[in-house]
N, C-alpha and C positions, 0 to 999 in steps of 0.2 A: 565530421567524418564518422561515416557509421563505422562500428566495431568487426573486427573478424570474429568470427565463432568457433566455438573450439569444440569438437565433438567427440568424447571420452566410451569408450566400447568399457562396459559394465562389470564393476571388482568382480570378480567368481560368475562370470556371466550373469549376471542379477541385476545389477543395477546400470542404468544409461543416465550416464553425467552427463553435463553439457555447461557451458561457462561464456553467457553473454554481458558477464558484468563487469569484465573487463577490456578497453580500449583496443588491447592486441592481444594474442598469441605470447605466454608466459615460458611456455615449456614444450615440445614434443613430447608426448603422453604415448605409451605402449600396452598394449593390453594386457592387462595384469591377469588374466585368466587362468596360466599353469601357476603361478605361485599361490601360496600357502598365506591367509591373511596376514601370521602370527609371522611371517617374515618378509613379507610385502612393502610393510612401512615402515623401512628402516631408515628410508634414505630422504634427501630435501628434496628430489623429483616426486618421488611416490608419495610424501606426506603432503605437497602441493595438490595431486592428485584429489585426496581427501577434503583438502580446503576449497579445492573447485566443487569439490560435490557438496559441500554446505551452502555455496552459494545457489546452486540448480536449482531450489524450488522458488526462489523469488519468483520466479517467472509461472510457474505452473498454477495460481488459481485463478487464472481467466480463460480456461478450459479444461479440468484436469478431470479424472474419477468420473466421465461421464456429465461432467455438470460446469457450467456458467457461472462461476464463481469469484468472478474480480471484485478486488478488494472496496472500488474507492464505489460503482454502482450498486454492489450488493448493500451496503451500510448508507446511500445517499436512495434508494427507496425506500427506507425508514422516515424520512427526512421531510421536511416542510417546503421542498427545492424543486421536487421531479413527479411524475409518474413512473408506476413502472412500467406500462407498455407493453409492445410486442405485438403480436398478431389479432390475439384471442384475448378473455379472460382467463382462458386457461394456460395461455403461454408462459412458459418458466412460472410453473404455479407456487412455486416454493418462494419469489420473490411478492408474486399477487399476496400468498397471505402473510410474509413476511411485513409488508406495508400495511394491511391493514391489521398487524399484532393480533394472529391468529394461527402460528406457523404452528407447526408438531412437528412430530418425532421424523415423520418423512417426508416432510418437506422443509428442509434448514439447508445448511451449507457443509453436505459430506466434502464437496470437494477440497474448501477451504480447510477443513478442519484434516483432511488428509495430508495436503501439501505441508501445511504450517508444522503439523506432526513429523513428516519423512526431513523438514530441515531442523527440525529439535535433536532427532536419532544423529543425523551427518553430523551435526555440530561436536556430538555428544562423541561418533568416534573417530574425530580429527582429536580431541581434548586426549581422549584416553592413546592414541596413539605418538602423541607425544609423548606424554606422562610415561610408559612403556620403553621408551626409545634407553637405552646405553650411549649417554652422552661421549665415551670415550672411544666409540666402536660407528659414528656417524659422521657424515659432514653436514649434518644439520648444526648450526649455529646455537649458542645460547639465546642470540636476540631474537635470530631465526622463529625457533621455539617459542618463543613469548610471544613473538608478535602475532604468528597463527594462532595462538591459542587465545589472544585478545579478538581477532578476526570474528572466530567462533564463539565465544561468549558475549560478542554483542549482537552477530544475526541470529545465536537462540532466542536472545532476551526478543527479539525484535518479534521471530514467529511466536514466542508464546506472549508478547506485546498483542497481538490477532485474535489468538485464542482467547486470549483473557477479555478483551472488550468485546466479544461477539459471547463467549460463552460463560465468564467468568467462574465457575467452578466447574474443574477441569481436574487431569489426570498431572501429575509434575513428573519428570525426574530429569536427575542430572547422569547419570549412569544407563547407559542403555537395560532394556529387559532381558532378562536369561529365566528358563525353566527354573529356575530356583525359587525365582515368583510368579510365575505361572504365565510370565510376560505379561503381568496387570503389573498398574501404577497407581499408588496410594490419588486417591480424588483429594484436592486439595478446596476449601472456600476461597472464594476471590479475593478477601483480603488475605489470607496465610500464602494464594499462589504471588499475590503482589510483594510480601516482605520476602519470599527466597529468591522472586529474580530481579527485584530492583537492589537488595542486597548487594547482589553478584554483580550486575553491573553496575552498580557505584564502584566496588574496588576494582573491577577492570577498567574503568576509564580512571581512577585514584594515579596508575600504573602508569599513566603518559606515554601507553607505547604507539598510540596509534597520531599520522598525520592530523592536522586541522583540515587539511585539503589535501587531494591529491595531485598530482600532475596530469595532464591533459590524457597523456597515453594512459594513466590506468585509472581511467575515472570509472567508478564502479566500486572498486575498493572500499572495506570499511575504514569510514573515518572516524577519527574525534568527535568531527560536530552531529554525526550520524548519530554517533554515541549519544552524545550531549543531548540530540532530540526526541530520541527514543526516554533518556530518563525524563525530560520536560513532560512529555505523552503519560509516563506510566501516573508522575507526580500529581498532573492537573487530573485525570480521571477518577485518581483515587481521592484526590482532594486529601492531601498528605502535609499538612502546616507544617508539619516538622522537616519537613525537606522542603518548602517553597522558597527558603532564602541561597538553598545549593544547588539547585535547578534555575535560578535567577542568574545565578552567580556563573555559571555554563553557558547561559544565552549572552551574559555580556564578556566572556569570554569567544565566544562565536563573535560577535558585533566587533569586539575593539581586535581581531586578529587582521583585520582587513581584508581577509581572504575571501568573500561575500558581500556581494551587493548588491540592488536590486536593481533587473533587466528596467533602461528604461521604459522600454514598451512593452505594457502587459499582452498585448496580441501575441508579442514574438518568442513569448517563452514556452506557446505550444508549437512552435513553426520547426522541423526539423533542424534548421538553423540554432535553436535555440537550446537544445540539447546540452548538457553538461556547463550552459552559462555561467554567467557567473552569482546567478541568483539561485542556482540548484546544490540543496544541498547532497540528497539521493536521489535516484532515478532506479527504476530496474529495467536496462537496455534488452531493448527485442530490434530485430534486424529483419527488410524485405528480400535482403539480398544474402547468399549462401547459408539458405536455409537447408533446414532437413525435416522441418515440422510438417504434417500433412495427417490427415484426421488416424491414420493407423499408426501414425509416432506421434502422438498430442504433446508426449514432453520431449522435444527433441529440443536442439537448438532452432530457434527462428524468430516470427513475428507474435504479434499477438492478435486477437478477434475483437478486443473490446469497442475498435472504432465498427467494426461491421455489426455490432450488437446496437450501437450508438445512433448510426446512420437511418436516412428518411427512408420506410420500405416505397418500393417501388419506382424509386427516384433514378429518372434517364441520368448513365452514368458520363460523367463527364460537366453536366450541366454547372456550373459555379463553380469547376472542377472541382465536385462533390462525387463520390461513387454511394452507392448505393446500400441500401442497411435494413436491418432489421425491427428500426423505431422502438427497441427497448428506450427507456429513462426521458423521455418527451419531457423536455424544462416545461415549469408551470407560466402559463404568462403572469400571478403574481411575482417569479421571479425575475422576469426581464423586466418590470414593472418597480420593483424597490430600487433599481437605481436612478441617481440625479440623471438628467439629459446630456451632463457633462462628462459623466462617469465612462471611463474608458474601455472599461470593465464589461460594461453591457453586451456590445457588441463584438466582445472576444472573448465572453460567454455563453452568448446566449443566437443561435442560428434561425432567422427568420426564415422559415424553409417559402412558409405560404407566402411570403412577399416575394423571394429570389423566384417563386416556380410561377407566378400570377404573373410576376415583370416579363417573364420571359414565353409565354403563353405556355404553362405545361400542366403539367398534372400527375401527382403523385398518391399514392395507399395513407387514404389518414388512419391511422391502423388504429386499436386500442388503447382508448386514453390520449385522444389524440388532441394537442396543444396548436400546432403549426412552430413550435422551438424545438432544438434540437441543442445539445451540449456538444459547443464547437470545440473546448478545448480537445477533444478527443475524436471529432467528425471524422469519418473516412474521405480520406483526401484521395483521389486519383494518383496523383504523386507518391502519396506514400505506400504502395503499396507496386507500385509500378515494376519492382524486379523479382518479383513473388514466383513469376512462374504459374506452377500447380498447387493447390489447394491457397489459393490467394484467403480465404476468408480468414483462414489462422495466423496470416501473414505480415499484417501491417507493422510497419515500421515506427509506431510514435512508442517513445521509453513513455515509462510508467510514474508519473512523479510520485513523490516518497512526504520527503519535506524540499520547502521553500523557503530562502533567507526574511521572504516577509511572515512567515512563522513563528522564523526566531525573534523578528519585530514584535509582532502582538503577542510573541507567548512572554517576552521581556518585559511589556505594556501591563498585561494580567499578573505576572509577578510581584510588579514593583506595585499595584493596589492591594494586594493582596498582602503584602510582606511591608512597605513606606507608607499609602494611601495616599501619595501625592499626585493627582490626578494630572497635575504641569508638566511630571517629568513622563508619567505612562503617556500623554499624549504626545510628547516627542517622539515617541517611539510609533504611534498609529500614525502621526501626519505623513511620515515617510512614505510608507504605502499607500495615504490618500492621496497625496501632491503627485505622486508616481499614476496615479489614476485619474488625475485632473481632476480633484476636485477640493474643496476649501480646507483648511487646515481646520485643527480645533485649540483651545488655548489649554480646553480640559477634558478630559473626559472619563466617565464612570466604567463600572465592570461590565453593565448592561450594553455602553457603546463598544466597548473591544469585542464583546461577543458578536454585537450586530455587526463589525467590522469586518469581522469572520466570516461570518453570509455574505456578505459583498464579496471578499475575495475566494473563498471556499468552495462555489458553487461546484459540483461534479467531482471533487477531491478524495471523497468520503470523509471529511471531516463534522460536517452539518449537526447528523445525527445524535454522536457521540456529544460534542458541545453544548445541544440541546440537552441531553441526558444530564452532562456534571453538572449544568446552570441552573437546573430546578425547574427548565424552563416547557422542559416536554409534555408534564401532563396538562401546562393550559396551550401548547401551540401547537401537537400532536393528535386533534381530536376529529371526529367526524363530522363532515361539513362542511371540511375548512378548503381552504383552495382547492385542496387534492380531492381525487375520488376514494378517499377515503371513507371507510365506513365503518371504525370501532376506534374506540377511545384507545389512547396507550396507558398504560398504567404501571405502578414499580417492579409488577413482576413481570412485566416485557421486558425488561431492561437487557435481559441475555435471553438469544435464541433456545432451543429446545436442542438439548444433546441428540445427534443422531441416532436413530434407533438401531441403525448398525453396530454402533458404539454400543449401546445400552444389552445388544441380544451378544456380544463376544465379551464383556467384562459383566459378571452377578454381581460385581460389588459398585459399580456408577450407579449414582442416582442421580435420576434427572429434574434439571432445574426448577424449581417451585413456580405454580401454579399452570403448569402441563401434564 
């Protein structure tokens, strides 16, 4: 069941919340407009208010600031997996030379780096307006209080979790900016921004305030295991031994709760049906139906564009009931190629456009880097998209996966070599996922196979890229020549894009990343 949406008119006229991360309808929200902020959020409706608007930007970087922005294809054309596509070579050029590790100042990810920021500031003054509150002059609860204030300290860590692996030294703060500092934020190195907010969310998830899962009606909500995967992410990136055995310890807490398990059929967990399964840990839900999104409200509540960026250009809509696309991120046929013939995986990855349009006598736009695959988990379905209305292309209906309980699989698999080196018990943990994929169990298996593991199941996730990065393994399987049309080597100071030059010309004190 798709979620209702909830559409919030802007604190002080300024800002448009919106809250599709939740199942239903939590509260009736009033326009907060004649009141005064400093005594606005006094009360558990209004401070909810706030907490909806931390959640709002999950949805905003897959079109936000003018730019194309989604999290899982912007990071998986970096990747050994896709092209980037598009019409031209010049289409979305910022991702053309992003793949070929050539990006600058103006061509990166403004939007990304916008949205990830505007949900750091919400988080930042939901915390303080608690903090603020007269526990004796409220009916906001003690538990109340703590548990939005865990809410918010796991979806900061989670946007500057973004920031940090796309740009790694970056601006921090945990206190919003005031003229006192000139509204600049001390620039932190990647490793100084990774010890203040893996810090911080260690002791908010220490705090045990949040669920393992939620309930059906308010799936979206920050969980525990949310939590728990976000610190997995920030530990394996940073390549962190000293926390590899508490990050372990998190995933087989996830594992023995029972509260996750893995969908038996890998097709059906991009199938709307498959939504909030029981193999999802996070999602960020976008809705076809009572929307309000349309190109002059880009962040409103609604769908999102990513299948219509995804989809074959020129493709009769309806055909395979497939609608029709843009032919950004064209899979590579090496990657419908590394799996076994048994693998399940293949074909609920990877969309034979040229075989489905040849079977059926038709003909399609081989645009740009054109493969004939297309990444089904995200295709534009006809169906999903079906109660859009007006401006359908912003509209589609597929949530956004986050993490998946077979993550907490292999990220328990890469732990336990990492931290035991028992290769018997880490393969218990990957045959799950393979047997769930039909294909042979292993008795053992190395670091090198959990990671290859990960390319099998990862394809289109945006996880690829980054994996390659911590593994060691990008500067020999990154280079030019290689399946991709690729044409420049990657190299260690690719590793973070190019701070925007928007960024760079409003703060004199960034400096941007080495060797740009």
């Amino acid at each position: 069941m798709k979620i209702k949406n909830i559409f919030i008119l802007g604190v002080a006229g300024v800002l448009t919340l919106g809250m599709t991360g939740c199942k239903e309808s939590f509260l009736d929200l009033d326009n907060p407009n004649s009141d005064d902020l400093a005594t606005y959020f006094k009360n558990d409706a209004h401070i909810q208010e706030a907490l909806v608007a931390c959640y709002d930007p999950l949805h905003w970087p897959d079109w936000s600031n003018g730019n194309y922005n989604p999290i899982n294809l912007s990071a998986d054309v970096m990747s050994d997996q896709m092209n980037v596509g598009g019409a031209t070579s010049s289409d979305m050029l910022m991702w053309q030379k992003m793949a070929n590790f050539n990006a600058d100042a103006n061509n990166t990810l403004p939007g990304l780096w916008t949205a990830e920021y505007s949900g750091v500031k919400r988080c930042n003054d939901l915390i303080d307006y608690v903090d603020a509150l007269d526990m004796s002059a409220t009916d906001v609860t003690e538990a109340n209080a703590a548990y939005y204030k865990a809410q918010a300290h796991v979806l900061r860590a989670y946007y500057y979790l973004n920031l940090w692996k796309f740009w790694g030294n970056i601006p921090y703060y945990e206190k919003n900016l005031t003229k006192d500092d000139n509204y600049l934020a001390p620039q932190l190195t990647a490793d100084e921004l990774y010890n203040k907010v893996i810090a911080d969310l260690e002791a908010t998830i220490d705090l045990d305030l949040l669920p393992m899962r939620e309930a059906d009606a308010r799936a979206g909500y920050v969980t525990k295991a949310f939590a728990e995967m976000i610190y997995a992410d920030f530990v394996l990136y940073q390549k962190d031994e000293s926390r590899y055995q508490k990050a372990y310890d998190m995933m087989k807490e996830i594992i023995a709760s029972g509260e996750y398990d893995l969908n038996p059929s890998f097709a059906a967990i991009w199938e709307a049906s498959g939504e909030w399964g029981s193999e999802s840990i996070y999602e960020v839900n976008y809705n076809d139906a009572n929307h309000q999104r349309g190109w002059n409200s880009v962040l409103a509540v609604g769908g999102t564009v990513l299948p219509r960026l995804l989809g074959p250009r020129g493709w009769e809509s309806g055909l395979d009931g497939v609608d029709t696309g843009w032919s950004f991120g064209p899979v590579l046929k090496s990657t419908y190629e590394m799996y076994d013939e048994a693998d399940t995986r293949r074909d609920a990855t990877c969309y034979n456009a040229d075989a489905v349009a040849e079977a059926a006598g038709k003909e399609y736009t081989h645009a740009w880097q054109h493969t004939g695959f297309f990444l089904k988990k995200y295709l534009p379905m006809v169906e999903n998209v079906k109660n859009a209305g007006w401006d359908a292309d912003l509209n589609f209906n597929n949530n956004l996966r986050i993490y998946r309980y077979a993550e907490t699989l292999l990220n328990a698999a890469e732990f336990e070599l990492l931290t035991n080196g028992d290769a018997g018990k880490a393969a218990e943990y990957v045959n799950k996922v393979r047997v769930r994929a039909g294909v042979t169990a292993k008795a053992s298996v190395t670091y090198e196979e959990v990671i290859d593991e990960r390319k099998l199941e990862f394809v289109g996730e945006g996880k690829r890229y980054f994996d390659l990065v911590r593994s060691g393994q990008a500067q020999s399987v990154l280079v030019a020549g290689s399946a991709s049309d690729r044409t420049n080597n990657w190299s260690q100071n690719r590793k973070y894009l190019p701070i925007p030059y928007s960024e760079l010309s409003a703060d004199p004190n960034l400096k941007q990343n080495a060797g740009y």
